[in-house]
C-alpha positions as CSV (number, residue, x, y, z in Angstrom):
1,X,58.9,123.2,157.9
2,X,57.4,126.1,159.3
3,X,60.2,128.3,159.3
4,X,61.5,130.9,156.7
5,X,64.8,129.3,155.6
6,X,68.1,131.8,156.0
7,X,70.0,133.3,153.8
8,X,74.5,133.3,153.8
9,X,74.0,137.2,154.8
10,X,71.0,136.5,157.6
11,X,73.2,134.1,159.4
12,X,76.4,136.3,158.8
13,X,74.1,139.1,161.0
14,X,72.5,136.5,163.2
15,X,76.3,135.4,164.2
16,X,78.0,138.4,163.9
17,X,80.6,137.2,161.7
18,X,81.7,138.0,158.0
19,X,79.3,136.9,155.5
20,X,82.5,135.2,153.9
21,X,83.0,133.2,156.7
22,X,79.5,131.5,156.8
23,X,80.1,130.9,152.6
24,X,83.7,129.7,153.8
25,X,82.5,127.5,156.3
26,X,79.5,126.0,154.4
27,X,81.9,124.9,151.8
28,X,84.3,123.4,154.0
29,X,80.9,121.6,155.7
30,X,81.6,123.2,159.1
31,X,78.1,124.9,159.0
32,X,74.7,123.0,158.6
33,X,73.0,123.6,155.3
34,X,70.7,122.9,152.8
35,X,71.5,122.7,149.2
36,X,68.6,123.8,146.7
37,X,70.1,123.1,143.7
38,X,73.0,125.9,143.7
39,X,71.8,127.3,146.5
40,X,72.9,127.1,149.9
41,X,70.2,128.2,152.8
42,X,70.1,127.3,156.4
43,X,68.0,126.5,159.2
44,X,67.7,128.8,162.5
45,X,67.1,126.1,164.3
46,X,69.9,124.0,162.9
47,X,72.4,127.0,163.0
48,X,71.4,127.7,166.9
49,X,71.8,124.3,167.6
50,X,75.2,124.0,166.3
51,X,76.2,127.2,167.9
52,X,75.1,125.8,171.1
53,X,77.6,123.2,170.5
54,X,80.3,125.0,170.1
55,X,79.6,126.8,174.0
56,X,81.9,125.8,175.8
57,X,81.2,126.2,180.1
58,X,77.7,125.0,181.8
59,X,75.3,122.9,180.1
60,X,72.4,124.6,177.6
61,X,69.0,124.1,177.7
62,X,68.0,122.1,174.4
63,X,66.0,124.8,172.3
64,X,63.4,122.4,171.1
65,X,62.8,119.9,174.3
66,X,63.6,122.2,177.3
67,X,65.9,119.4,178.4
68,X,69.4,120.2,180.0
69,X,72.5,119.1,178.0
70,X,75.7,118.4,178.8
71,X,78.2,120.9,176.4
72,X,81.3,118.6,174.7
């Protein structure tokens, strides 16, 4: 891993939403995380990727391959 990992706040910013929703949501399991012990931190990558599942319309370009994906 290459990547700095995100904090509850940094994602809060990064999808301009309440930092109690992203501690809400990783509780509930809705958000990908990793636990460190009693931490909680996230992955940009698996944070963009989820929010790129949640798009509804066209398809998305895959952020890693380049590929075009269908949206569910």
């Amino acid at each position: 891993m290459t990547e700095r990992l995100l904090t509850a706040k940094e994602v809060a910013e990064l999808l301009s939403v309440p930092e109690s929703w992203v501690r809400e949501a990783t509780r509930e399991g809705r958000l990908p995380f990793l636990a460190l012990g009693r931490y909680r931190r996230y992955e940009r990558y698996a944070i963009e990727s989820w929010l790129a599942a949640k798009r509804g319309g066209p398809p998305t370009t895959d952020l890693r391959s380049g590929r075009i994906r269908a949206c569910d």
